[in-house]
C-alpha positions as CSV (number, residue, x, y, z in Angstrom):
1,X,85.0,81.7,99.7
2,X,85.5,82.1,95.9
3,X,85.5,86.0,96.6
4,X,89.0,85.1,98.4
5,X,89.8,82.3,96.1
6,X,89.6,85.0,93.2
7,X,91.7,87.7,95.9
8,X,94.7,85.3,96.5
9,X,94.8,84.5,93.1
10,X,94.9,88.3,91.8
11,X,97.6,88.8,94.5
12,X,99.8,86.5,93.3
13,X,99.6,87.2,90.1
14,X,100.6,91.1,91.0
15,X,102.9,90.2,93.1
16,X,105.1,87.6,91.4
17,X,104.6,89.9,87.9
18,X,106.2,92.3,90.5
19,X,109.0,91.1,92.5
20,X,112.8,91.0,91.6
21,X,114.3,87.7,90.5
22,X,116.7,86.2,93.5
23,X,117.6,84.1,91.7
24,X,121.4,83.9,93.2
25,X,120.6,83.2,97.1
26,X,118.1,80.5,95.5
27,X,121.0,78.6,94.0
28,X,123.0,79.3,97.0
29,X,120.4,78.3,99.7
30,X,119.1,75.0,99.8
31,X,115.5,74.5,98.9
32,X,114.5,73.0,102.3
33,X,115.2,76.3,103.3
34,X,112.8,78.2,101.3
35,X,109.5,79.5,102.7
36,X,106.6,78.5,100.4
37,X,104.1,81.3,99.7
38,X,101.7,78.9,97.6
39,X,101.7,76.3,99.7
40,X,101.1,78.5,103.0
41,X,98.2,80.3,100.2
42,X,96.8,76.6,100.1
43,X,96.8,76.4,104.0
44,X,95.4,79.5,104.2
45,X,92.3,78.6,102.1
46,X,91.9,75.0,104.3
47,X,91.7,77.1,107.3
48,X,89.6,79.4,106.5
49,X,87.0,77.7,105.0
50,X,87.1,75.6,108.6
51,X,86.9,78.7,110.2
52,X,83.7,79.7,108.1
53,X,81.7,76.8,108.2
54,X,83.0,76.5,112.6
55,X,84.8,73.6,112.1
56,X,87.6,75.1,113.6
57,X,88.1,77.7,116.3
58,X,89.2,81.6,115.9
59,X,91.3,83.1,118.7
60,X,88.7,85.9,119.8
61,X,91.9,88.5,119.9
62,X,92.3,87.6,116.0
63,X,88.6,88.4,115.6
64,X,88.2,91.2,117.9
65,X,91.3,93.1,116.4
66,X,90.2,92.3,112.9
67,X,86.5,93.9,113.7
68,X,88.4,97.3,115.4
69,X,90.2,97.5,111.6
70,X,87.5,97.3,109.8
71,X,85.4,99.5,112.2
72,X,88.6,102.1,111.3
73,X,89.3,101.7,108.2
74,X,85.0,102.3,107.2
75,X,84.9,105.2,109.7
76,X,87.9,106.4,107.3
77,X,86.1,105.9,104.3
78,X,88.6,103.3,102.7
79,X,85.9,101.5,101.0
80,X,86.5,102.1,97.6
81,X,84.5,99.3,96.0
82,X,80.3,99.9,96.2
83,X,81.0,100.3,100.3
84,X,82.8,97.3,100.5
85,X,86.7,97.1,102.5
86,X,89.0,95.8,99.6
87,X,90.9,93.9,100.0
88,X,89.1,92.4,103.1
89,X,91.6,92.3,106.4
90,X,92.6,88.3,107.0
91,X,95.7,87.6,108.2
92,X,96.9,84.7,110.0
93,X,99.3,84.9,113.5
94,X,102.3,82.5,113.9
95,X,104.7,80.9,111.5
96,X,105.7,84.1,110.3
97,X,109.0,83.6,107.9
98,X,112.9,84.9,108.0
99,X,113.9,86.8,105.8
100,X,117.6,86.8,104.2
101,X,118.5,90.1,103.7
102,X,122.3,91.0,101.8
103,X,123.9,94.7,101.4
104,X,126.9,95.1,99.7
105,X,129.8,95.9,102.3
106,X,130.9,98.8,101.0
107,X,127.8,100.8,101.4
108,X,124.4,100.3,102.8
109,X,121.7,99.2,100.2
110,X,119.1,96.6,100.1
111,X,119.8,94.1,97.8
112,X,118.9,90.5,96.7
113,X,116.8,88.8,99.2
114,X,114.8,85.6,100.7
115,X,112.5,84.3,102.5
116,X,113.1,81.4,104.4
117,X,111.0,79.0,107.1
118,X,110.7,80.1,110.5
119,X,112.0,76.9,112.1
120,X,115.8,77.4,111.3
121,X,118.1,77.5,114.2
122,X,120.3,79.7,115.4
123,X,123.5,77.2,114.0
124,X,121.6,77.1,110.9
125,X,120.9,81.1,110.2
126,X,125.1,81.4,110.9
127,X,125.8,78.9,108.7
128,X,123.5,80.3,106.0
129,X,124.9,83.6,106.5
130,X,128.5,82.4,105.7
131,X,127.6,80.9,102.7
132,X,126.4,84.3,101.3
133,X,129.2,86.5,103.1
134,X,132.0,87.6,100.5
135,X,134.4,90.3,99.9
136,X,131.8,92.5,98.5
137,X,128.3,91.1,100.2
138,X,127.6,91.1,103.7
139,X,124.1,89.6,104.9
140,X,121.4,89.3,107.7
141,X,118.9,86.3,108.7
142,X,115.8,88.7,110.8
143,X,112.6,87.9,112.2
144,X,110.1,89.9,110.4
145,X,106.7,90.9,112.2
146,X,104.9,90.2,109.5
147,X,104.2,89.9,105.6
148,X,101.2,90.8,103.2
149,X,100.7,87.9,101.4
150,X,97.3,87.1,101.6
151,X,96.2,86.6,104.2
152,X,98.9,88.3,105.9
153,X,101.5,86.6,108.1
154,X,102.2,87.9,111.4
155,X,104.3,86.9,114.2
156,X,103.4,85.6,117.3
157,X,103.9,87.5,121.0
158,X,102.4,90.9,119.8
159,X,100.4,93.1,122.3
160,X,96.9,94.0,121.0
161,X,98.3,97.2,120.0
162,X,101.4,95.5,118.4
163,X,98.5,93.4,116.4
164,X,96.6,96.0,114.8
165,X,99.9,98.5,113.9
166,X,101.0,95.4,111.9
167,X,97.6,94.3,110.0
168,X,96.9,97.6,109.2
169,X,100.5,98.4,107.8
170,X,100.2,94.8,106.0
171,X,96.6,95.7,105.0
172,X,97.9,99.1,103.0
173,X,100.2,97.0,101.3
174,X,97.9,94.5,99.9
175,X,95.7,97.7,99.2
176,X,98.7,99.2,97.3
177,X,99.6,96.5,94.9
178,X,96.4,97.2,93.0
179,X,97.7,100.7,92.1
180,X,101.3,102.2,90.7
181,X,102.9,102.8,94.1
182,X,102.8,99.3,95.3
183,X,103.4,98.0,91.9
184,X,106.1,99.9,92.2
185,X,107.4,98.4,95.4
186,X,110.5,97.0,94.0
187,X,111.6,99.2,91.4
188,X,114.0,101.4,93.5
189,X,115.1,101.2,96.8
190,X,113.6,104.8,97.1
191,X,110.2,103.2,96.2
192,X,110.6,100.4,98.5
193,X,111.4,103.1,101.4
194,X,108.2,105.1,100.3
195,X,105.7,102.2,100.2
196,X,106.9,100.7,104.0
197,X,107.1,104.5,105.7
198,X,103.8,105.1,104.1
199,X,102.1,101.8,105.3
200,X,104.4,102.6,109.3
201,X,102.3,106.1,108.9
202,X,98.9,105.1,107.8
203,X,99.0,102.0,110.6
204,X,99.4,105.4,113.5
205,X,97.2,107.3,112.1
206,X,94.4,104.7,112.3
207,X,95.3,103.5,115.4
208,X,95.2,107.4,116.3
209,X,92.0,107.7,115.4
210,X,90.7,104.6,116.5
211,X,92.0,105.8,120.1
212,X,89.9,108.9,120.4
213,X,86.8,106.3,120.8
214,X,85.7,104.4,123.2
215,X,86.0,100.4,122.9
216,X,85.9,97.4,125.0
217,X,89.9,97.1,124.9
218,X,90.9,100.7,124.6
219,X,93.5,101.3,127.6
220,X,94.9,98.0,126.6
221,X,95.4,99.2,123.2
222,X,95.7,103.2,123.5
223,X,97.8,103.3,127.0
224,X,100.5,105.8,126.6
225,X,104.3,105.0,127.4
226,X,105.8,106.5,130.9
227,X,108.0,109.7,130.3
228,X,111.3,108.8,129.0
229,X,114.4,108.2,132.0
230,X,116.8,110.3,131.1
231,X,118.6,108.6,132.8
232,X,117.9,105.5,130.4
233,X,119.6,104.2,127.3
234,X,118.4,106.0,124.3
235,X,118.5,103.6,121.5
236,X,116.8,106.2,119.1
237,X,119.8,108.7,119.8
238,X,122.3,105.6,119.6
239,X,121.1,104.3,116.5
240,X,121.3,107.4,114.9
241,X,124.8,108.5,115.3
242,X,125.7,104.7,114.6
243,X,124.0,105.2,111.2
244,X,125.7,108.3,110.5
245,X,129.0,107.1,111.5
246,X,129.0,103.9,109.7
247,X,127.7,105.5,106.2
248,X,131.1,107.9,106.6
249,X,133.6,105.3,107.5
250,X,132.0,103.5,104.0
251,X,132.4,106.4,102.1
252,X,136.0,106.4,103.0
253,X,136.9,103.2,101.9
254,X,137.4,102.0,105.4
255,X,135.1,98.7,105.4
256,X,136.9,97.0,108.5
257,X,136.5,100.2,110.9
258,X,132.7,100.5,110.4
259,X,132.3,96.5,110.2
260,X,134.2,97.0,114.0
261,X,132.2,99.8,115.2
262,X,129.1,97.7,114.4
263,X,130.1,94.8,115.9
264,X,130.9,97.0,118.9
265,X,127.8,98.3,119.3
266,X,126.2,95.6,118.9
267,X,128.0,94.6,122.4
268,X,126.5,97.5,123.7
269,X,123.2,97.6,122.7
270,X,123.1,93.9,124.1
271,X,124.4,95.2,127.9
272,X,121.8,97.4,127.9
273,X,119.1,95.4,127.4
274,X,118.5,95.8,123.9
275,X,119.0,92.5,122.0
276,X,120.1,92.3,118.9
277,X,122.2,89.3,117.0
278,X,123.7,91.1,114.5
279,X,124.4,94.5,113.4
280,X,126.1,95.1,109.5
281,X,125.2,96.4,106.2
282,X,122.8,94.3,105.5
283,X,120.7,94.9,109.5
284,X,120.8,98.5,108.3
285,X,119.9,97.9,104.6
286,X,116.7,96.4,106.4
287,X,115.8,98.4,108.6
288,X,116.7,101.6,107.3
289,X,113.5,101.0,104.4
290,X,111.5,102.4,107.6
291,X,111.5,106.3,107.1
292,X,110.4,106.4,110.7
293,X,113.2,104.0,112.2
294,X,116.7,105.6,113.8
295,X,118.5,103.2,110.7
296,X,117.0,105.4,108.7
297,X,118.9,108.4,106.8
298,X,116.0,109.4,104.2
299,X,113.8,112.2,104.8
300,X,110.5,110.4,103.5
301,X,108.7,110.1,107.1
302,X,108.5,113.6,107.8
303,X,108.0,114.6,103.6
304,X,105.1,111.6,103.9
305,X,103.5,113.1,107.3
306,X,103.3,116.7,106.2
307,X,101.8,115.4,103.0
308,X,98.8,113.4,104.3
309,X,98.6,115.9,107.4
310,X,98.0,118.3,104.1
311,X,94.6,116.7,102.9
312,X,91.5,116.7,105.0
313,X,91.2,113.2,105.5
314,X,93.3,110.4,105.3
315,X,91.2,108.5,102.4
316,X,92.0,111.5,100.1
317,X,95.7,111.7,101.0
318,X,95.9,107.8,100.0
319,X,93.6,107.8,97.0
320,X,96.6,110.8,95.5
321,X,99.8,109.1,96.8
322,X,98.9,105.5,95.2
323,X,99.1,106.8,91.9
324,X,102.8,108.0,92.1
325,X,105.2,105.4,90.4
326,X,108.5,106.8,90.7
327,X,110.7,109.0,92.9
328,X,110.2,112.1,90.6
329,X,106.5,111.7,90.5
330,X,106.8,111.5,94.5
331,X,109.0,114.7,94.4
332,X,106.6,116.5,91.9
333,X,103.5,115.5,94.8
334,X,106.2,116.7,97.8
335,X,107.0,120.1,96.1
C-alpha cells in the first residue's frame, strides 16, 4: 500500500509538472463541472486498500484481465525494475470522465482542453459547448474510453478484448511518463500523436501475442471479425475522404463549406448505424491524435510499426523509442 501511495504520488507530480495550463476553459466552465483527479486519487486509495484487506469485492473480469496483462507484459520482458512490472497495472472501470476538447475553426488542431465529470447531460454538454464556440474556436464534449491517471480510468460496457486494448494502451502511458517521450506528451501536437499511436500499437501487439496462447477466455478475447460486406458502409473509407476534404475546404478559407460538409455527414454516418453527436474541428482534432484512426492524416502508425517490427522484440523497440523527446529526435530514429 505505501508502494502505491509513493506511485500516485510520483504520477502526479510528473504529470501536473507536465501538462499545459487550461487555464481559459477553467474560467469559462464552471467548477462543478470539473472532474477531480485528486480526489478520484483519494478514492482510489480507499478502494483499494478495501479490496486488499477483502473488505470489498473485485469483479473477477477486472482481476482476470489484469492477471492476462501482467502474464504479457512479463512474457515480454517489460520488467525493468529487479523483475518487477513498473508501474503495476490497476485501473478502475466506470466513471470514466468527458473530455472538452476545442480546435480552432479554421484548421484542425488540438488545442486547450478539459476534463469534466461523467454525469453531465446531454442539455448540459450543448450548453457548455456554446459557451466555448466563437468565431475562431469550435469545440467537442466526447466520451473517452479511458485515462492513465493512476489507477487508470476506464469506461464501462467494454468486451474483454475492449478491456485489455485499453489498460494496456493506458498502462504504456503511465510507463512513458517516467521517460522523455511521455514527458514529452504535451509539448507538440506531433508528440502528443506519437505517444497515443505508440501506446494504440503496443496495446495490438500484446494482445497479438497474448492470442497465440492458450487461456481460459481466449475465443472470447482473440475471435476474429467476419469478412467485411462489401456491401456494407465503410466508415474507414468515409472518414478518410471526409478528413481529406475538410482539411482542403480550411485551407481555402472556406470555414462554412467544411463546417456543412461535416454536419452532413454526420447525418449520414448516423443513418447508417454509426452514431456520432457531433462532427467539427475539434471531433477531428481528437481523434485524429490516433495515427491508426481514419481522422488521422499523419504518417506515424505505419513509421511507428515498421520501427518496432525493426527490433527483435518489443521490450527493445520500447526501451529506444522512450528516450526520444522531440519530433526531430523521432525523425533521426525513423531515418
Amino acid at each position: 500500500m505505501i508502494r502505491f501511495l509513493i506511485l500516485i504520488l510520483a504520477i502526479q507530480i510528473i504529470i501536473f509538472g507536465c501538462k499545459p495550463d487550461n487555464s481559459d476553459l477553467n474560467e469559462i466552465i464552471d467548477d462543478r463541472f470539473h472532474f477531480s483527479i485528486f480526489k478520484y486519487e483519494v478514492n482510489s486509495i480507499i478502494d483499494l486498500f478495501f479490496e486488499r484487506y477483502r473488505l470489498k469485492k473485485t469483479e473477477p473480469k477486472k482481476n482476470q484481465i489484469k492477471k492476462l496483462l501482467i502474464e504479457e507484459l512479463y512474457d515480454q520482458e517489460m520488467d525493468y525494475f529487479f523483475d518487477i512490472i513498473f508501474p503495476s497495472p490497476e485501473f478502475n472501470v466506470g466513471s470514466s470522465p468527458k473530455l472538452l476538447v476545442t480546435s480552432p475553426r479554421n484548421k484542425i488542431e488540438r488545442k486547450e482542453e478539459l476534463l469534466l465529470v461523467p454525469s453531465i447531460d446531454i442539455e448540459t454538454i450543448e450548453e457548455l459547448e456554446g459557451s466555448i464556440d466563437s468565431d475562431e474556436l469550435s469545440s467537442v464534449i466526447i466520451n473517452i474510453g479511458g485515462i492513465a491517471a493512476y489507477p487508470s480510468i476506464i469506461a464501462e460496457g467494454k468486451s474483454s478484448r475492449e478491456l485489455f486494448l485499453t489498460i494496456s494502451h493506458e498502462w504504456l502511458h503511465q510507463y512513458l511518463i517516467f521517460h522523455p517521450l511521455g514527458r514529452s506528451y504535451f509539448s507538440t501536437k506531433e508528440m502528443k500523436e506519437i505517444n497515443e499511436t505508440l501506446a494504440n500499437i503496443f496495446s495490438k501487439k500484446l494482445l497479438k501475442s497474448l492470442c497465440e496462447k492458450d487461456f481460459e477466455i481466449k475465443n472470447e478475447m482473440c475471435s476474429v471479425s467476419p469478412l467485411k460486406d462489401e456491401n456494407k458502409f465503410d466508415y474507414r473509407e468515409f472518414m478518410k475522404k471526409l478528413r481529406i476534404n475538410v482539411d482542403q475546404l480550411l485551407s481555402e478559407g472556406k470555414i462554412n463549406n467544411a463546417e456543412k460538409l461535416m454536419n452532413e455527414s454526420t447525418l449520414i454516418l448516423n443513418n447508417n448505424g454509426i452514431k456520432i453527436r457531433k462532427i467539427n474541428q475539434a471531433w477531428f482534432a481528437f481523434n485524429g491524435t490516433y495515427g491508426d484512426s481514419p481522422s488521422s492524416i499523419s504518417n506515424f502508425n505505419d513509421e511507428l510499426t515498421n520501427l518496432i517490427d525493426s527490433y527483435g522484440t518489443l521490450k527493445d523497440a520500447i526501451n529506444d523509442i522512450k528516450n526520444i523527446s522531440s519530433l526531430d529526435e523521432y525523425k533521426d530514429m525513423i531515418k
